[in-house]
C-alpha positions as CSV (number, residue, x, y, z in Angstrom):
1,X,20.1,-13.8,-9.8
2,X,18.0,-11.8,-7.1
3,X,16.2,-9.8,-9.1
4,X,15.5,-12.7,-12.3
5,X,13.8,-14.5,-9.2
6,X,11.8,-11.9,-8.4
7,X,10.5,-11.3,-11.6
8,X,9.6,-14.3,-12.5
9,X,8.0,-15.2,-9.1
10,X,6.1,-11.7,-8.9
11,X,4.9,-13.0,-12.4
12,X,3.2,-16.0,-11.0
13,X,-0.6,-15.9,-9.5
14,X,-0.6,-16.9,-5.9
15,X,-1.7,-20.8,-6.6
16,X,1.2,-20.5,-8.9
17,X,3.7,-19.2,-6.3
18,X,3.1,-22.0,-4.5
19,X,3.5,-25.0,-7.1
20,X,6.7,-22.9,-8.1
21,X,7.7,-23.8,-4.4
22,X,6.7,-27.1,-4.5
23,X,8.5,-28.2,-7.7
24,X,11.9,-26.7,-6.5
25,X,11.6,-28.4,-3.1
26,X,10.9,-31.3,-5.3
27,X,14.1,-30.9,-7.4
28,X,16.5,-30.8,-4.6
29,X,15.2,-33.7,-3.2
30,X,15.8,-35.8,-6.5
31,X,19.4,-34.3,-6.7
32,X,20.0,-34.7,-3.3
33,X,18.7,-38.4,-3.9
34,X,20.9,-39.1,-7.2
35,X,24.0,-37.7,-5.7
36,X,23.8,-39.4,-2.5
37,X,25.6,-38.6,0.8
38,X,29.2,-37.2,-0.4
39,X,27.7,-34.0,-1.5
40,X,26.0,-31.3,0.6
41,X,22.5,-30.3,-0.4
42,X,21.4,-28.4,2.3
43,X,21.9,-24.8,1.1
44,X,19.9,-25.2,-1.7
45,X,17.2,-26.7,0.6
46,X,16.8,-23.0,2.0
47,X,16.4,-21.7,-1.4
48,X,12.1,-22.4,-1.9
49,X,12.4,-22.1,2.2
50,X,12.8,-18.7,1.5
51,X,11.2,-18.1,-1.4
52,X,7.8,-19.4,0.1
53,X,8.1,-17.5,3.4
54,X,9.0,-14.2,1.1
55,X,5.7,-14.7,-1.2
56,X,3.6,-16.8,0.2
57,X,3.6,-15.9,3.7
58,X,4.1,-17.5,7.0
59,X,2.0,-20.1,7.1
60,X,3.1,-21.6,3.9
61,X,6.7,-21.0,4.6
62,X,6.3,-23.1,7.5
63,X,4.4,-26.0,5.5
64,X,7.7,-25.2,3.0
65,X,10.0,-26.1,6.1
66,X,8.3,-29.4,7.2
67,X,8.1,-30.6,3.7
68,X,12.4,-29.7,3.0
69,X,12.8,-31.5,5.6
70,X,11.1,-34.6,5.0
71,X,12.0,-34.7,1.4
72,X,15.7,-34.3,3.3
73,X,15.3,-37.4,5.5
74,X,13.2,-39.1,2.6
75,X,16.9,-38.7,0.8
76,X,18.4,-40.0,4.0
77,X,16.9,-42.8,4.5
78,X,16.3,-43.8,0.9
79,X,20.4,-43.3,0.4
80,X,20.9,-47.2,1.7
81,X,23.7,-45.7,4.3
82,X,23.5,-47.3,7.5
83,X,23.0,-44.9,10.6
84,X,25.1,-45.6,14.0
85,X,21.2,-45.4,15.4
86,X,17.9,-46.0,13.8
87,X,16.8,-42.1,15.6
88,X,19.7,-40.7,14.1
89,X,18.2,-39.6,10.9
90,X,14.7,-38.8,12.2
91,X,17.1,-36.2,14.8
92,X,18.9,-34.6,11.6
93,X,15.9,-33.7,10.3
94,X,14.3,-32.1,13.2
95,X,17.4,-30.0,13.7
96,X,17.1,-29.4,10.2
97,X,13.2,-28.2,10.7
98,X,14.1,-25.9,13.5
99,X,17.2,-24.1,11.2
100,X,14.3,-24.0,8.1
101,X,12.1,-22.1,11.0
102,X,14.3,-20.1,11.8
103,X,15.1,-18.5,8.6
104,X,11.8,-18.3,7.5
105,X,10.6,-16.5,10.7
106,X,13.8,-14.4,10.2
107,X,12.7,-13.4,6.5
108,X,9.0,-13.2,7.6
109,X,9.8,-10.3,10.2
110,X,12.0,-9.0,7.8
111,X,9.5,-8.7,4.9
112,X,6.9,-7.2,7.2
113,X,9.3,-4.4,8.6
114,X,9.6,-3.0,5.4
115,X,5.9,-3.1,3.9
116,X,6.1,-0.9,7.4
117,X,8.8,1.2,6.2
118,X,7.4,1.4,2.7
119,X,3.9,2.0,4.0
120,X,5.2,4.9,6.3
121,X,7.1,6.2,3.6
122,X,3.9,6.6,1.8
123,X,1.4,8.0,4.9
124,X,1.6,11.5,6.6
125,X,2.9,10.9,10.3
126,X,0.1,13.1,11.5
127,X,-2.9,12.1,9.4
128,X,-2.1,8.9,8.1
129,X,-3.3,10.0,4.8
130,X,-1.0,9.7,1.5
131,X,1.3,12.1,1.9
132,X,1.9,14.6,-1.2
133,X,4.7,12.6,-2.9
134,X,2.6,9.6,-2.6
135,X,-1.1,10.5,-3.7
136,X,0.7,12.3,-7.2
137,X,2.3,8.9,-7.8
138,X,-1.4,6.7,-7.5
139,X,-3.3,9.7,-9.0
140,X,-1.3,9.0,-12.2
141,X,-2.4,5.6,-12.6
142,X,-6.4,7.0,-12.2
143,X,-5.3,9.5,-14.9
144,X,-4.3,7.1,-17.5
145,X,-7.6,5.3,-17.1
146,X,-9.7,8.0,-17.1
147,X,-8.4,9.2,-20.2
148,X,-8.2,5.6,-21.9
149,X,-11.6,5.1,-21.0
150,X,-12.9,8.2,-21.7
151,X,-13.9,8.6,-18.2
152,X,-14.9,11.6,-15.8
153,X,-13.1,12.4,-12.7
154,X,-13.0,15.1,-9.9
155,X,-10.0,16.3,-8.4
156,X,-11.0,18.7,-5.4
157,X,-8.4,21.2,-3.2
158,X,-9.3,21.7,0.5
159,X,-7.5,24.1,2.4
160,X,-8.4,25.5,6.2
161,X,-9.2,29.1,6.5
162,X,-7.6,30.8,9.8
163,X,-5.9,27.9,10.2
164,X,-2.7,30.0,11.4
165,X,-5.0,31.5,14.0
166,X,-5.3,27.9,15.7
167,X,-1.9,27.5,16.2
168,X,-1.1,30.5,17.3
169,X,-4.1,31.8,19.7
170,X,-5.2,27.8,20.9
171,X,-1.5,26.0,20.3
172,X,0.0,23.4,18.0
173,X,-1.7,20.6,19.9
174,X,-5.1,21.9,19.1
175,X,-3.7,22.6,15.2
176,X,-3.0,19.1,15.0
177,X,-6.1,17.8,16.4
178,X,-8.1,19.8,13.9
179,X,-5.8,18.4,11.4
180,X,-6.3,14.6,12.5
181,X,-10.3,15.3,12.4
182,X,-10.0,16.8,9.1
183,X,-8.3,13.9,7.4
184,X,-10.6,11.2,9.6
185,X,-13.9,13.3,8.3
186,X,-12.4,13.3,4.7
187,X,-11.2,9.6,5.1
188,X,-14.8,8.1,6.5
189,X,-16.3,9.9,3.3
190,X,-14.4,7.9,0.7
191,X,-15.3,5.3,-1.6
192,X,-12.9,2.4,-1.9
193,X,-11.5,3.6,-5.0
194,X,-11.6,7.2,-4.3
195,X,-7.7,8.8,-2.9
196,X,-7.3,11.3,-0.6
197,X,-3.8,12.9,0.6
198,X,-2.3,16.2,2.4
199,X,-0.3,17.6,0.3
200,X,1.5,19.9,3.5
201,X,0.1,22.0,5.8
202,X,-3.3,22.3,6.3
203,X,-3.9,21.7,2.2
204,X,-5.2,18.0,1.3
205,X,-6.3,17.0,-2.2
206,X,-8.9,14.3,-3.0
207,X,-9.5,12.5,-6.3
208,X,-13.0,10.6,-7.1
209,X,-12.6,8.8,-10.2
210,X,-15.9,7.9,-12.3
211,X,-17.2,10.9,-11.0
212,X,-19.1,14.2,-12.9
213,X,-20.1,17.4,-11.8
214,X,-23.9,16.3,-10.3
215,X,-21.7,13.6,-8.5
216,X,-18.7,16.1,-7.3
217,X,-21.4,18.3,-6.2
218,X,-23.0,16.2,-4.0
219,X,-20.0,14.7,-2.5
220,X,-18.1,18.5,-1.7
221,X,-21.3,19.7,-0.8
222,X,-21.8,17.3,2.1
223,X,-18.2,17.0,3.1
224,X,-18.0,20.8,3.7
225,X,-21.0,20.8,5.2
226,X,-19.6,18.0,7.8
227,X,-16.6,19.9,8.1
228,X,-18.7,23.0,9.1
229,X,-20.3,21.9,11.8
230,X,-17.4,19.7,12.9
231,X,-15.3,23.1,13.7
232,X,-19.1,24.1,15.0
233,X,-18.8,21.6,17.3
234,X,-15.5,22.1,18.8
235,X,-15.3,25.4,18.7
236,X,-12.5,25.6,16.0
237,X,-12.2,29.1,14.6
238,X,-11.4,27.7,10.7
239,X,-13.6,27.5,7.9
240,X,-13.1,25.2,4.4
241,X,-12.3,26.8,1.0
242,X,-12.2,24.2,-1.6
243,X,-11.5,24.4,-5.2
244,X,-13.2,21.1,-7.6
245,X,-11.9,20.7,-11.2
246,X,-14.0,17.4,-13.2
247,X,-11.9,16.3,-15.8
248,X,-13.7,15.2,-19.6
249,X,-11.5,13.3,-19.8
250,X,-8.0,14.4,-18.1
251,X,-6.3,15.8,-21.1
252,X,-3.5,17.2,-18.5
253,X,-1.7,15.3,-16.4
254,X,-2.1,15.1,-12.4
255,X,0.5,17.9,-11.6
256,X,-1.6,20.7,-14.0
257,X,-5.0,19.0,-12.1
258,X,-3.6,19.7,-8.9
259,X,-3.0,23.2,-10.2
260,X,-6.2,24.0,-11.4
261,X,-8.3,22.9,-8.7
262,X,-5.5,24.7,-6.2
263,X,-5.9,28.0,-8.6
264,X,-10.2,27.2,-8.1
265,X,-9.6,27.1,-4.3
266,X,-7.8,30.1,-4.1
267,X,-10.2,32.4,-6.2
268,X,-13.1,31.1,-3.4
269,X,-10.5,32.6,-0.3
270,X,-9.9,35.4,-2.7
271,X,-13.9,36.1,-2.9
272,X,-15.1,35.4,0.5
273,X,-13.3,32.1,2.1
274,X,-15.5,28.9,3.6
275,X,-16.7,27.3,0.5
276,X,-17.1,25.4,-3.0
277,X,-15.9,26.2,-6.7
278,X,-16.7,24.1,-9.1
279,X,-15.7,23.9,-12.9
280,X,-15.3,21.3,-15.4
281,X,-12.4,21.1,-17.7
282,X,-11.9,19.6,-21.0
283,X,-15.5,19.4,-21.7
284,X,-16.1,19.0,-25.5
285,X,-18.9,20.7,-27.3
């Protein structure tokens, strides 16, 4: 039952989501109304309750509560039954408000602890980038339109050189400060449709979709060149070796990308460390 509401509900557009709300609220009232006072209605009340507070967030699941419970004491007082005090039904329905509340703040909180828990399950602790699990799952979905499109991308491989040294001559502290500026100087680079992720270690991976070589060029080019003098700066003892595969179109999928543009970052620390490789794959003639 769960999971038919869900789908149909995650089906619906936002206005949609709402008006779905509406009409069920409506519903219950009219049964409520045609049954009249010998049977109980008021579980099903909590049914759009929650529903609206779970997709349509807070603010509507309150407007949700006020309107159950008014379509509830519409019932009420449209049910011809006489009332040991005029008050009495205008009190039922404010308790009946405050338990609406209650669940929908309780559902509220609920649904926003675990777009938390879902969201760290996603994010390096450290860097808050995607971690590797993560950025191989959303590079697939650039894949598929790159190659439906017939579009280039660029998948690039960073790793730090002498990063070991770090740790062990300045301390893990400093390691994960290094690590932490890394990822922000990556991150502050990125377009809004551009990924980046560390995939362990001191190895992160980014992605540029609807991007070339000219275009991968300039971008690696002045992000090594920020990372440079960035160490420079403070001192770090660690240079950037980074491998950059651009895809016409991605024939592979994202775990042979990954591979290739690791394999392109480890011929430039095989050849001399601190800097760029670039080659293009699946190029036709």
């Amino acid at each position: 039952m769960l999971r038919a509401i869900n789908t149909l509900v995650s089906a619906l557009s936002p206005v949609g989501v709402r008006l779905f709300v509406c009409l069920l609220v409506a519903t219950v009232g009219i049964a409520d109304f045609a049954t009249g006072r010998e049977i109980s209605f008021s579980i099903f009340y909590t049914i759009p309750v929650a529903i609206g507070s779970w997709y349509a967030g807070r603010r509507f699941g309150i407007f949700v509560c006020s309107l159950s419970a008014l379509t509830w004491l519409a019932s009420d007082v449209s049910s011809g039954f006489t009332f040991s005090h005029p008050a009495v039904p205008f009190w039922n329905a404010g308790v009946r408000l405050g338990f609406f509340v209650i669940i929908s703040h309780l559902l509220d909180r609920l649904h926003g602890s675990l777009d938390l828990l879902a969201s760290r399950a996603q994010r390096d602790d450290l860097t808050g980038m995607l971690n590797a699990r993560a950025f191989k799952q959303s590079i697939q979905t650039l894949f598929d339109l790159a190659g439906r499109h017939g579009r280039p991308l660029a998948l690039g491989y960073l790793d730090l050189d002498g990063f070991k040294d770090v740790n062990d001559r300045l301390g893990h502290t400093t390691g994960d400060e290094v690590l932490k500026a890394v990822a922000s100087a990556v991150v502050t680079r990125l377009r809004a449709s551009d990924l980046g992720g560390r995939l362990g270690g001191d190895e992160f991976a980014i992605l540029l979709p609807e991007t070339d070589l000219a275009g991968a060029r300039a971008f690696f080019t002045r992000l090594h060149a920020g990372l440079v003098d960035l160490a420079g700066r403070n001192r770090w003892p660690v240079g950037f070796s980074i491998g950059v595969a651009v895809f016409h179109p991605p024939a592979m999928s994202p775990d042979d990308a990954i591979r290739v543009a690791d394999g392109l970052m480890y011929q430039v620390k095989s050849s001399g460390k601190n800097a760029i490789l670039f080659e293009e794959q699946g190029l036709k003639e």
